[in-house]
N, C-alpha and C positions, 0 to 999 in steps of 0.2 A: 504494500500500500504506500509508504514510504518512496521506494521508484518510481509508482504513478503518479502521487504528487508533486513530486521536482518535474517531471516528465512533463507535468500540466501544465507547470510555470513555465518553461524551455520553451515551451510551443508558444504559448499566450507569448511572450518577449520575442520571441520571432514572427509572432503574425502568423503562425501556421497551423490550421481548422485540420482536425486529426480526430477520430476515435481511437480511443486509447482502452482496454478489455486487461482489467486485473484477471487470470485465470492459472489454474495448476494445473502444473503439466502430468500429473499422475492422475487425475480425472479425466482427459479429454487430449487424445494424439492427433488429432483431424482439426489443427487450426485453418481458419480464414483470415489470413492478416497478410495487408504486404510486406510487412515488418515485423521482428518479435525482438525486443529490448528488454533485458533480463540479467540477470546475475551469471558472472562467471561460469560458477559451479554447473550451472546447467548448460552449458552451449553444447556439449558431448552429446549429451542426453537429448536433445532440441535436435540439432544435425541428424542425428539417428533415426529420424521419426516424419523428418518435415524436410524439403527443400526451401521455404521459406528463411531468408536472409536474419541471421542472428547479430544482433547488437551488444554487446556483456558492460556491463559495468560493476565496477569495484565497489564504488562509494554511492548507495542507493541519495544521499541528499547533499553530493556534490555536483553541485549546477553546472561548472565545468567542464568537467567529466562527462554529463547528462546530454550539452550541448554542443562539445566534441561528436560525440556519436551519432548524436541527429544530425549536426551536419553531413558526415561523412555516410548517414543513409539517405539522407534526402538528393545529395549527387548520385549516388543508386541507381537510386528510382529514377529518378532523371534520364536516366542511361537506358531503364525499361520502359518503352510505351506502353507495355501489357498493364503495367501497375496501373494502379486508380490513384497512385500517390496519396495514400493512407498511412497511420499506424499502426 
């Protein structure tokens, strides 16, 4: 919950309208996201499951960090026309 809320801020300070879905990856392997930003720990376990592009951050309520990563997926997506440019 923590990640989704820096996440909220990152976006709102860039001006970028996004769905953002807190969810566990041991409930539910069949994500819809063009994106999934998430903790380290799990990138292994994500890639395994999903081709959808993983995001890891360290520090769930470091904004830097938070907005390093968005940027570097929103060039991405950019790069995909298939994307819908979401979160």
């Amino acid at each position: 919950m923590i990640l989704k809320m820096t996440l909220q801020k990152v976006l709102k300070e860039m001006d970028v309208a996004a769905e953002i879905e807190n969810t566990d990856i041991s409930k539910d392997t069949h994500f819809t996201a063009d994106a999934i930003v998430t903790s380290y720990q799990f990138v292994e376990d994500l890639k395994a499951v999903t081709d959808i592009p993983v995001y890891p951050i360290r520090r769930y309520s470091d904004k830097s960090e938070v907005q390093r990563q968005v940027k570097k997926m929103l060039a991405d997506l950019k790069t995909d026309p298939n994307k819908k440019h979401g979160v």
